[in-house]
SEMI-53386 format. One record per residue (C-alpha): residue number from 0; x, z, y. Coordinates in Angstrom, 1 decimal. Layout:
<nodes>
nr|u|w|v
NUM|X|Z|Y
...
</nodes>
This chain:
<nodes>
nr|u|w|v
0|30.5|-58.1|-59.4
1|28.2|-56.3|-61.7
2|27.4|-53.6|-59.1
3|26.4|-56.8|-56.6
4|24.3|-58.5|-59.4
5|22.2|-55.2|-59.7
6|21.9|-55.0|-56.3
7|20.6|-58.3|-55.8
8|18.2|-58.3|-58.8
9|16.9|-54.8|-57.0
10|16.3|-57.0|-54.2
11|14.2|-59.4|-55.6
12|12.3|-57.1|-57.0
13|11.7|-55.2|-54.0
14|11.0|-58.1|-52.4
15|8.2|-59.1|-55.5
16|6.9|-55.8|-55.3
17|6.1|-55.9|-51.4
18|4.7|-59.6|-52.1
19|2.8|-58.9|-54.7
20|1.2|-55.7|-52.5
21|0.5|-57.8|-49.6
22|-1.1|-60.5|-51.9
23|-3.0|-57.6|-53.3
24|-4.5|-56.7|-50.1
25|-5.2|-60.0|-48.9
26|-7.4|-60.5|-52.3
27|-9.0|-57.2|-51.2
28|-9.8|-58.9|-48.1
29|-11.0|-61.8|-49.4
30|-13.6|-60.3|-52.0
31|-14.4|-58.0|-49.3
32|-15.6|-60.9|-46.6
33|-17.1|-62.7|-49.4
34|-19.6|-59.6|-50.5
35|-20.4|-58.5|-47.1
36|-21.2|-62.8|-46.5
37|-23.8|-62.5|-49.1
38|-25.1|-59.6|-48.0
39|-29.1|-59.6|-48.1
40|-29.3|-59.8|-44.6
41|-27.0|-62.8|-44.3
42|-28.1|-64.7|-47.1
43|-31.9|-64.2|-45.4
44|-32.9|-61.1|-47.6
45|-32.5|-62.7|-50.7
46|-30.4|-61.0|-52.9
47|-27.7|-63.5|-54.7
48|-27.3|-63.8|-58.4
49|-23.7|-63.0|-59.5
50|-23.2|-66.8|-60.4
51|-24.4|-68.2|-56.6
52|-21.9|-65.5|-55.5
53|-19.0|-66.5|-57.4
54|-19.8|-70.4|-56.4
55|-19.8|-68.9|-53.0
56|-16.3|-67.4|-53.3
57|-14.9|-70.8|-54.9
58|-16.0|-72.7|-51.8
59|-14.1|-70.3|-49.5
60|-11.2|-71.1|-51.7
61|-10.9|-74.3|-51.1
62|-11.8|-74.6|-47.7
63|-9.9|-71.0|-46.7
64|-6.7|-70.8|-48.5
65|-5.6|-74.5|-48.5
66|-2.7|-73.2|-46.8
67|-1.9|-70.0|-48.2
68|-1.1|-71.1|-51.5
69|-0.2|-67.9|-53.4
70|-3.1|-66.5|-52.3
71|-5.3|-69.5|-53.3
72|-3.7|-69.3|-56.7
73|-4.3|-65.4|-57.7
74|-7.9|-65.7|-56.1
75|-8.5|-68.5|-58.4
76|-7.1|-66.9|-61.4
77|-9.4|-64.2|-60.4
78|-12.9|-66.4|-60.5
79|-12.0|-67.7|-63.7
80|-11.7|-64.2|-65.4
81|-15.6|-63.6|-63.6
82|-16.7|-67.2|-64.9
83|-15.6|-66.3|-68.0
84|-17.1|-62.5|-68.2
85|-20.8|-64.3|-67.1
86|-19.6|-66.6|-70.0
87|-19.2|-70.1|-68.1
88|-16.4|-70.8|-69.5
89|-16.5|-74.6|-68.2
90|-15.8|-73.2|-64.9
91|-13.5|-70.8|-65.9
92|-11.2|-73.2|-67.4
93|-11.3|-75.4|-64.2
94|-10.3|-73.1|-62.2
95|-7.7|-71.6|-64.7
96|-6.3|-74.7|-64.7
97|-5.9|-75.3|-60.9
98|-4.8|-71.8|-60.5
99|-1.6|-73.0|-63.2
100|-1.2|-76.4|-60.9
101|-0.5|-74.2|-58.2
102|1.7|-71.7|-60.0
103|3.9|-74.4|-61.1
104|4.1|-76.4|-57.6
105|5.1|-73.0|-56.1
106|7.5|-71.4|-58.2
107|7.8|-74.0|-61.2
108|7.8|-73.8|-65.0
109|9.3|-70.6|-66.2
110|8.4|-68.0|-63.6
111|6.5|-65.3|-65.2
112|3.7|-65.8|-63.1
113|3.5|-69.3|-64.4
114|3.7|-68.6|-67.8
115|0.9|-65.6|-66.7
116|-1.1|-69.2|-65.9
117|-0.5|-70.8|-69.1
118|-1.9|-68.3|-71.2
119|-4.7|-67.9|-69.1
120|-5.5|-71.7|-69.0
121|-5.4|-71.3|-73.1
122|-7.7|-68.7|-73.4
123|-9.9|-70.5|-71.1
124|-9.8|-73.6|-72.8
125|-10.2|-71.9|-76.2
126|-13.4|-70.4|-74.8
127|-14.8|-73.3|-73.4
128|-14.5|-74.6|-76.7
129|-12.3|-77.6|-76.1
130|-11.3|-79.6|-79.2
131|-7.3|-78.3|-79.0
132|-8.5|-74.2|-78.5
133|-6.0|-74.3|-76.2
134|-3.3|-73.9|-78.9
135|-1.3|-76.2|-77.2
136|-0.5|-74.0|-74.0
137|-0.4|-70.8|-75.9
138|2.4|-71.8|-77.9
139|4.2|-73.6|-75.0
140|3.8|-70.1|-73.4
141|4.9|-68.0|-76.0
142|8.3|-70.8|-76.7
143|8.7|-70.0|-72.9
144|8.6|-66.2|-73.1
145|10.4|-65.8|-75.7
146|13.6|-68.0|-74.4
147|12.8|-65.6|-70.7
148|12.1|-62.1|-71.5
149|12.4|-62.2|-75.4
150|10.7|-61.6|-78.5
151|10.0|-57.9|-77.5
152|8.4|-58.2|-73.6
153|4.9|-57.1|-73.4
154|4.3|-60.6|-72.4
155|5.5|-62.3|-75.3
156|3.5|-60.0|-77.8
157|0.4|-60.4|-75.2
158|0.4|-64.4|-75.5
159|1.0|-64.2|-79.0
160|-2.1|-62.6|-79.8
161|-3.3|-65.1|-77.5
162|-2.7|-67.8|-79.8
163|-3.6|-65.8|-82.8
164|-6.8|-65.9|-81.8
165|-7.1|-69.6|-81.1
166|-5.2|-70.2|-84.5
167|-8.0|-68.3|-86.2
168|-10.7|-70.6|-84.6
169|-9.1|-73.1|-86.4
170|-8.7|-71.4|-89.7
171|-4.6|-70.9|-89.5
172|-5.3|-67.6|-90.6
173|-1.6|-67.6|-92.3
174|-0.2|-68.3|-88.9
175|-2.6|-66.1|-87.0
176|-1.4|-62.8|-89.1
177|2.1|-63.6|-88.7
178|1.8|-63.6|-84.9
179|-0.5|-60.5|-85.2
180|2.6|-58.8|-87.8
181|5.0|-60.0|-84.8
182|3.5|-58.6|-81.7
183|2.8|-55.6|-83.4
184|6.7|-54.5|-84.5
185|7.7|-55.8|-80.5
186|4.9|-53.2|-79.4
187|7.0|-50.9|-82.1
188|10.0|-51.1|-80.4
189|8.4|-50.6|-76.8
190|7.2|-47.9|-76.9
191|5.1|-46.1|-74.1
192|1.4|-46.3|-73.8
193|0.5|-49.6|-75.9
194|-3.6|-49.0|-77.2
195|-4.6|-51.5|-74.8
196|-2.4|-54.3|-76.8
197|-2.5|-52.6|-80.1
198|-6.7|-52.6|-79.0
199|-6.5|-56.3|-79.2
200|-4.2|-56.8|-82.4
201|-6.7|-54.4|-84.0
202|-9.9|-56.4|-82.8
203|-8.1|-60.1|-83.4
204|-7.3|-58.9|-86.6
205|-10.7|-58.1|-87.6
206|-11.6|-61.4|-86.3
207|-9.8|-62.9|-88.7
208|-11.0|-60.8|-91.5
209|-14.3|-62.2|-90.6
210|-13.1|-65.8|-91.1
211|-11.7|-65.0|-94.3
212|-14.2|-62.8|-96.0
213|-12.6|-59.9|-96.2
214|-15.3|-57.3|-95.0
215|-13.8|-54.1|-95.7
216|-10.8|-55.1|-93.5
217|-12.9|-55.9|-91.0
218|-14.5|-52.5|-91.0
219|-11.3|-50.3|-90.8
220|-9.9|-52.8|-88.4
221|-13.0|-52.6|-86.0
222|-12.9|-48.4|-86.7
223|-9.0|-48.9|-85.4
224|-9.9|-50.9|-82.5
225|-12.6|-48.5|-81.4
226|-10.5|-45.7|-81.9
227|-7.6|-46.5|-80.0
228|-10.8|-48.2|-77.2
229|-11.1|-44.1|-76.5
230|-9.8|-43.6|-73.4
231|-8.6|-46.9|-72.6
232|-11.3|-49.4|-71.3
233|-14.4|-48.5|-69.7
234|-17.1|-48.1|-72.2
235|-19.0|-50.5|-70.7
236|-16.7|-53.1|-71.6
237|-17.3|-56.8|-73.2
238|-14.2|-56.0|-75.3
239|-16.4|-53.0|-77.1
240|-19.4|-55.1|-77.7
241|-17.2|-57.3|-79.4
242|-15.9|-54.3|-81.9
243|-19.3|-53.0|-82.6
244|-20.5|-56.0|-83.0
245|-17.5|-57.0|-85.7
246|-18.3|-53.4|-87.1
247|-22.2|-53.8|-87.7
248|-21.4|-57.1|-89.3
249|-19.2|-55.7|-91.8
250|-21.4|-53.3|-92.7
251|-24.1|-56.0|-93.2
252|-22.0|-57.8|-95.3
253|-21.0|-54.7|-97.7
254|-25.2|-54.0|-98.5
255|-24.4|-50.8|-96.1
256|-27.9|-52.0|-94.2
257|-28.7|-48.8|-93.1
258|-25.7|-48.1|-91.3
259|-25.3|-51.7|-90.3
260|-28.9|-51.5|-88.5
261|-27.3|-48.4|-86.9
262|-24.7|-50.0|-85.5
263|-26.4|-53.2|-84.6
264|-28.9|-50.7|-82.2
265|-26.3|-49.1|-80.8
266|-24.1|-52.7|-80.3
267|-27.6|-54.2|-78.4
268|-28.0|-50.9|-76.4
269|-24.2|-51.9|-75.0
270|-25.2|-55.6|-74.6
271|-28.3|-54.8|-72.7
272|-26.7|-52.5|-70.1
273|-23.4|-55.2|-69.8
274|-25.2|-58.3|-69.2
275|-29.1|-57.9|-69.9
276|-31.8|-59.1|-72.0
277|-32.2|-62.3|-71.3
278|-28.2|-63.2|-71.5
279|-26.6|-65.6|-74.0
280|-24.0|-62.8|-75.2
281|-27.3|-60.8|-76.2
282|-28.9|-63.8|-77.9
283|-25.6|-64.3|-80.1
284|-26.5|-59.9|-80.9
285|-29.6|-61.4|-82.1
286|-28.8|-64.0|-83.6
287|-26.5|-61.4|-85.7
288|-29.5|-58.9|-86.0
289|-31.7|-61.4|-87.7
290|-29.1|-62.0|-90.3
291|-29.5|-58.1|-91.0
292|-33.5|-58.2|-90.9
293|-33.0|-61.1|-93.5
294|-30.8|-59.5|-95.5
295|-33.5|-56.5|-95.2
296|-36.4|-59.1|-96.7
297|-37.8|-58.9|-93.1
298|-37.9|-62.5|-93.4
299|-40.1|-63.1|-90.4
300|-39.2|-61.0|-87.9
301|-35.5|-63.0|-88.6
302|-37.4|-65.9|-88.0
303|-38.3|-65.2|-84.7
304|-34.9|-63.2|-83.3
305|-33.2|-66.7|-84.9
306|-35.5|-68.5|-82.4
307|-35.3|-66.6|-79.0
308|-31.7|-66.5|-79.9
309|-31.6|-70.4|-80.5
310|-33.8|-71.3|-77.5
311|-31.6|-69.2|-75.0
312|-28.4|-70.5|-76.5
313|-29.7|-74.3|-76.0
314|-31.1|-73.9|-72.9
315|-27.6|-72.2|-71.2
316|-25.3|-74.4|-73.2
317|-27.2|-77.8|-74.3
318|-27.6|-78.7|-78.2
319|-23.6|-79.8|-78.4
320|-22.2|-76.1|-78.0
321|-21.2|-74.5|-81.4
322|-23.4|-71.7|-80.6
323|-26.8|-73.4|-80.2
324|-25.9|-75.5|-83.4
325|-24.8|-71.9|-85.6
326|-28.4|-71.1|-84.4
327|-30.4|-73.6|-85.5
328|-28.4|-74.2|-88.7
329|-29.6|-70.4|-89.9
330|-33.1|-70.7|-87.9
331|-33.3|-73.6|-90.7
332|-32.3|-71.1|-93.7
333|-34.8|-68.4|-92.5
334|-38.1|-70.7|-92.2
335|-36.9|-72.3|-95.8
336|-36.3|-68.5|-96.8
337|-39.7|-67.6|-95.2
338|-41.1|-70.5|-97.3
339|-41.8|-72.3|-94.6
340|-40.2|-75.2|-95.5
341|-42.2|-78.1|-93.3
342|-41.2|-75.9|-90.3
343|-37.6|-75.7|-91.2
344|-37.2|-79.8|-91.7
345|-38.9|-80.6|-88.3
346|-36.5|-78.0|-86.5
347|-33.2|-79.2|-88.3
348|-34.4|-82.5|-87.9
349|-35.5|-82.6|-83.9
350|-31.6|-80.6|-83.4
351|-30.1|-83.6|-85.3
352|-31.7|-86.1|-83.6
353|-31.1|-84.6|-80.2
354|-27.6|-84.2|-81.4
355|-27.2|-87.8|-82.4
356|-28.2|-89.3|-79.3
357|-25.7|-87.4|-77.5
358|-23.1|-88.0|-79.7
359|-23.7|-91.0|-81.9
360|-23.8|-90.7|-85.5
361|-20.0|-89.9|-86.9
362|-19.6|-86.6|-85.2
363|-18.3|-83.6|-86.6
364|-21.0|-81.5|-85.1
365|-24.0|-84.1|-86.3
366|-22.9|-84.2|-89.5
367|-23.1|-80.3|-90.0
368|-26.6|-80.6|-88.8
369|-27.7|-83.7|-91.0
370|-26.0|-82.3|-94.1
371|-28.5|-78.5|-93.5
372|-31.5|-80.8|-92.7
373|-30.7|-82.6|-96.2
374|-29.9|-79.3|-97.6
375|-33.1|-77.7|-96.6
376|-34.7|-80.7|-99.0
377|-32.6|-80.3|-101.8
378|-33.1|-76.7|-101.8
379|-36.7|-77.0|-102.0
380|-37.2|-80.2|-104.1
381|-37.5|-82.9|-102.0
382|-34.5|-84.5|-104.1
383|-35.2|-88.4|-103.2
384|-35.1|-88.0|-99.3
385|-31.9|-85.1|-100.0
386|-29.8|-87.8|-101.6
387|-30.5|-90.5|-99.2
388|-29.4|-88.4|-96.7
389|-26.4|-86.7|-98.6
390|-25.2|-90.3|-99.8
391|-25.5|-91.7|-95.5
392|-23.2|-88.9|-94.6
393|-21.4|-89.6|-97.2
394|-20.8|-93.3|-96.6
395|-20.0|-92.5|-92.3
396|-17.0|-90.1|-93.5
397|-15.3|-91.6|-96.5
398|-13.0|-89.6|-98.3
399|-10.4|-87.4|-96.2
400|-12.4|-88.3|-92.9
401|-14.5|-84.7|-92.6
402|-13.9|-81.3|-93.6
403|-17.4|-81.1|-95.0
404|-16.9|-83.3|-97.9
405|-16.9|-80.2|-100.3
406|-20.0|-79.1|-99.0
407|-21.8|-82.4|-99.3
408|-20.7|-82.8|-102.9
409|-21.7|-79.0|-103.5
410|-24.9|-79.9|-102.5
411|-25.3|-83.1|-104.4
412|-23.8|-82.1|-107.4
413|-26.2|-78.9|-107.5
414|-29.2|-81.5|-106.8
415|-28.0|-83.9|-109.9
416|-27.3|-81.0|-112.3
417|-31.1|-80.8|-112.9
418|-31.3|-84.5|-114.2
419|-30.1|-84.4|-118.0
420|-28.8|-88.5|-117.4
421|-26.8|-87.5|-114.3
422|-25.2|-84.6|-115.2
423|-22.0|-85.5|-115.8
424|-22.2|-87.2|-112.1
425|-23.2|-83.8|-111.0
426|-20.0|-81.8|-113.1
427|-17.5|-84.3|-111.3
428|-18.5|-83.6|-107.8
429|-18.7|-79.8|-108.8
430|-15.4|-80.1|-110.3
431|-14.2|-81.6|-106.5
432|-16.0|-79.0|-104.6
433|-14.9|-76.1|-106.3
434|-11.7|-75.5|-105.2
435|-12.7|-75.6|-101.7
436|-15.1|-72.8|-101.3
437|-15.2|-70.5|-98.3
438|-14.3|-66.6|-98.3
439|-17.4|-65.1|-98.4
440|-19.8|-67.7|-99.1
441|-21.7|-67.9|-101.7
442|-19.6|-69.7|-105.3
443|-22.2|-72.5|-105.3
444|-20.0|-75.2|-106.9
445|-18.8|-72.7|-109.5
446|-22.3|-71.3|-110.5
447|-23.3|-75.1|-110.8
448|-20.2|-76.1|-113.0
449|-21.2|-72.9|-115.2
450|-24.8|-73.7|-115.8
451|-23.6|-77.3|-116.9
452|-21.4|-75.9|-119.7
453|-24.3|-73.4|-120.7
454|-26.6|-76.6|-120.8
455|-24.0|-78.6|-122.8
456|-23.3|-75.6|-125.2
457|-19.9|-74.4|-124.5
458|-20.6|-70.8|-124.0
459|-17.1|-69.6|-123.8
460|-16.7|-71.3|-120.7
461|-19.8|-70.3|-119.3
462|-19.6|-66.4|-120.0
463|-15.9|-66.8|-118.4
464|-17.1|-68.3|-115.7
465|-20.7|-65.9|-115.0
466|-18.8|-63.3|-115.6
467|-16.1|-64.1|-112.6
468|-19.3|-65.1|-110.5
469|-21.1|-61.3|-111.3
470|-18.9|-59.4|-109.4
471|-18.9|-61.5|-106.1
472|-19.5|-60.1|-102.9
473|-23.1|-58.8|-102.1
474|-24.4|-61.1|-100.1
475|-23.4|-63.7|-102.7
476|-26.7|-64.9|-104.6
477|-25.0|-66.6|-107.4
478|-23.8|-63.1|-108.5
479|-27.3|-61.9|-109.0
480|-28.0|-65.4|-110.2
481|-24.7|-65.0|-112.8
482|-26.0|-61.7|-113.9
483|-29.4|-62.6|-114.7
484|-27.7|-66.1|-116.7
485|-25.7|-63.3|-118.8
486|-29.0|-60.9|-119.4
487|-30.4|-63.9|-120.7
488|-28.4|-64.3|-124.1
489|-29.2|-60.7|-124.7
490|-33.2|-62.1|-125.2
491|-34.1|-61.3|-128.8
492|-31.2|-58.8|-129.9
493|-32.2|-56.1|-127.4
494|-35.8|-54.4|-126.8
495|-37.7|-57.0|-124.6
496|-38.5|-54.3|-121.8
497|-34.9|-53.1|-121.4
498|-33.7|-56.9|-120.9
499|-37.1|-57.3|-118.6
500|-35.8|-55.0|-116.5
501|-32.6|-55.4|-115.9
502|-33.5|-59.4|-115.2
503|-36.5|-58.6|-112.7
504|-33.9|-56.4|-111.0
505|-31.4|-59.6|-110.5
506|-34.1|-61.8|-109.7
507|-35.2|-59.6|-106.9
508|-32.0|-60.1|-105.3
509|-32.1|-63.5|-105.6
510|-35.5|-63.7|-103.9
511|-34.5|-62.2|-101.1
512|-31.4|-64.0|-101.0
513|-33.4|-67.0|-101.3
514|-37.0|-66.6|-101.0
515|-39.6|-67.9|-103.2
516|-39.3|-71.3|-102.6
517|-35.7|-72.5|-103.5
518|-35.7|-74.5|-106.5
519|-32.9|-72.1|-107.9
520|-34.7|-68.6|-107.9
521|-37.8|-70.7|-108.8
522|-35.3|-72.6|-112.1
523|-34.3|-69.1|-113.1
524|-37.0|-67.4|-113.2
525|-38.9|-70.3|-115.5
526|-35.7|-70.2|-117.4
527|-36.0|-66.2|-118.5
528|-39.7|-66.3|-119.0
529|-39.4|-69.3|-121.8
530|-36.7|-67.6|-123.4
531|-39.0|-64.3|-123.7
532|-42.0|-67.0|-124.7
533|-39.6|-68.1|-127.3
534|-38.6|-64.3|-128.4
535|-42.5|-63.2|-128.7
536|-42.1|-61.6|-125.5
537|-45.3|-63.3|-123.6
538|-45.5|-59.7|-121.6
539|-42.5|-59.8|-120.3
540|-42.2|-63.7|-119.6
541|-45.8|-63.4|-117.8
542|-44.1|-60.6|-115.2
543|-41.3|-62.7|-114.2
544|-43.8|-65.4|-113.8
545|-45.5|-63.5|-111.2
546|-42.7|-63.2|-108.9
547|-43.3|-66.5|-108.1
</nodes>
């Protein structure tokens, strides 16, 4: 009996193979006619964008394969990867998800080429940027892989790191590293020629070292990634864009500018000759290379990558997609860090109410933009028309409603701190915020709850807690800010020019963290000049002055 059971799984595997090669041929066949139907000459010597050809193809679908249903099903799974690589990822996931309707009408729910579907449908709908990621799919398809081919198929590990990704969109980063540990030790026990998949684990990996902060992680990870890339894809590939890309940010993030303007060159060179200039994927490379030029103190020239970066992103994907909104959220920060800050509330506030009338007022995604347009006035003293707007956000998402209560209160509290009859208002929502801040982003809720202890005397809790905040991460301004809090005290025990020194150094990283006209560079530096007034250092207190 066990001889006849091998002989009949050889047969339906012969018989998959020979299917599968004749479906392979006929796809052949298919692309072929649809190139040589757009052909200059057909299509009356104009030559058709990639798009109008790919629309073209879709038609032919439906009105050619209605009765050849395999075919129709790996033709469509086929236009949805293209969609996807020209980044319509609408489209991509329609047809994803049509190709999966087929898949399971023809050969039901646990074929391999069904569950081939599902993740595919996930990924699409992750991209597409549906509210689920498509987390729902991805674990449905690894449950079904796992109970069919095991924990230790390629295709298990593959749809794992499918949903690892999608989890760490949604900040499951616990749940996206165990997936990551897991596919990994079944590629262990594999064997053969795994870099492709040990590629991806390596680039979702550094992915989520991004969400969480961690940028030297992120830097090995994307040197592991485009190590094992050698040899594998074609180096004109979307997936190496995304590693350099990963890489240059990293290097941003760790002060490493120079080498981070390196790699960002050599990251746009890539993104250039993949999809061209004028392509949304190369307006998200500037979008990224502005945050460098910022870092830089080219202030300006960040201004205007953040806006031919937010313009193209708009004008491809409307005002709702993440993108455009990331965009115009930092276009914001760089005309307030520009001192520009007029420019930066009419931008923010034209975005929000674009926003708002496609999506009313108690939306996730037009609350983010609200809470930077009050932001940008709280950060340069506009405090009455900040709290309005701080307190109407507020009052749409009561408490537990939004994930961006923290940062409201952050912002509020910081605002109130600077009124002596509302400070301990200001501690309390400091005290709620705290505990939420982001890996990576700057400890704005701690630096706040710090100052209020220096102002209210207990200096044992603020050296503890400046002295935590000095050794943040570098592109962290309340570590230059801590620093400068803790120079401060040594005013009138140490020579005036040493202390100078070391204080104009901190506040020059503030500034360009800043820019000259946030009320917090602007507080500190008034701060240290009084207290050299007060020492009999008017020399020193007049130089700080002038930063201004």
């Amino acid at each position: 009996k066990a001889a006849d059971d091998a002989r009949a799984d050889a047969d339906v595997e012969r018989d998959r193979a020979k299917l599968e090669a004749r479906d392979a041929e006929s796809v052949s066949g298919f692309l072929v006619e649809l190139f040589e139907a757009a052909s200059p000459s057909v299509a009356q010597g104009r030559k058709p964008t990639a798009e109008e050809l790919l629309r073209s193809g879709v038609e032919r679908i439906g009105s050619q394969l209605r009765d050849q249903p395999e075919l129709r099903a790996r033709m469509l799974e086929r236009m949805s990867q293209s969609f996807a690589g020209l980044a319509l990822y609408a489209d991509a996931q329609h047809l994803a998800e049509q190709a999966l309707d087929t898949r399971i009408r023809l050969h039901g729910h646990d074929d391999r080429r069904t569950l081939a579907a599902l993740v595919s449908v996930g990924a699409a709908r992750r991209n597409a940027g549906t509210s689920d990621q498509g987390i729902p799919a991805l674990i449905d398809a690894v449950a079904l892989y796992e109970c069919t081919l095991g924990p230790n198929a390629v295709e298990t590990a593959f749809a794992k790191i499918e949903l690892a990704t999608s989890f760490t969109r949604v900040s499951r980063h616990g749940d996206a590293r165990q997936l990551l540990d897991e596919a990994a030790a079944a590629l262990d026990s594999i064997g053969g020629d795994t870099r492709s998949m040990r590629q991806s684990i390596a680039t979702t990996r550094s992915a989520l070292d991004v969400a969480t902060g961690r940028s030297l992680d992120v830097l090995r990870g994307a040197d592991e990634a485009l190590a094992l890339d050698a040899g594998v894809s074609d180096p004109l590939h979307p997936t190496r864009l995304q590693m350099l890309s990963m890489r240059a940010l990293a290097l941003r993030d760790l002060g490493r500018l120079e080498e981070a303007e390196y790699a960002f060159s050599e990251a746009m060179e890539l993104g250039r000759a993949l999809f061209g200039a004028d392509d949304t994927h190369y307006a998200q490379l500037l979008f990224h290379f502005a945050q460098l030029r910022e870092a830089q103190g080219r202030v300006d020239e960040a201004v205007g990558l953040l806006r031919e970066a937010y313009e193209r992103q708009r004008a491809a994907y409307g005002i709702e997609h993440p993108l455009a909104a990331m965009a115009v959220q930092k276009l914001g920060q760089a005309l307030g860090h520009a001192g520009r800050v007029d420019d930066a509330c009419t931008v923010l506030d034209e975005a929000l109410n674009a926003l708002r009338a496609k999506r009313g007022v108690r939306d996730g995604r037009v609350a983010v933009i609200a809470w930077r347009a009050a932001q940008a006035r709280a950060d340069y003293g506009e405090t009455v028309e900040a709290e309005a707007r701080l307190n109407e956000i507020m009052s749409l998402f009561p408490r537990g409603e939004t994930l961006l209560r923290p940062d409201l209160l952050a912002t509020l509290g910081m605002m109130l701190r600077r009124d002596p009859t509302r400070g301990k208002a200001a501690q309390e929502m400091l005290r709620e915020a705290a505990p939420f801040a982001k890996p990576g982003e700057p400890s704005v809720a701690r630096y706040g709850l710090a100052t209020i202890a220096l102002a209210d005397g207990d200096t044992a809790e603020a050296d503890a807690a400046l002295r935590e905040l000095a050794v943040g991460p570098v592109q962290d301004w309340t570590a230059p800010a801590a620093r400068v809090l803790l120079a401060q005290r040594r005013i009138g025990r140490e020579a005036p020019s040493i202390v100078a020194k070391t204080i104009e150094s901190e506040l020059r990283e503030v500034l360009r963290a800043l820019g000259p006209a946030h009320v917090e560079f602007l507080d500190l530096v008034e701060r240290s000049a009084r207290a050299f007034d007060a020492s009999g250092a008017p020399e020193q207190a007049a130089a700080l002055r002038a930063l201004r």
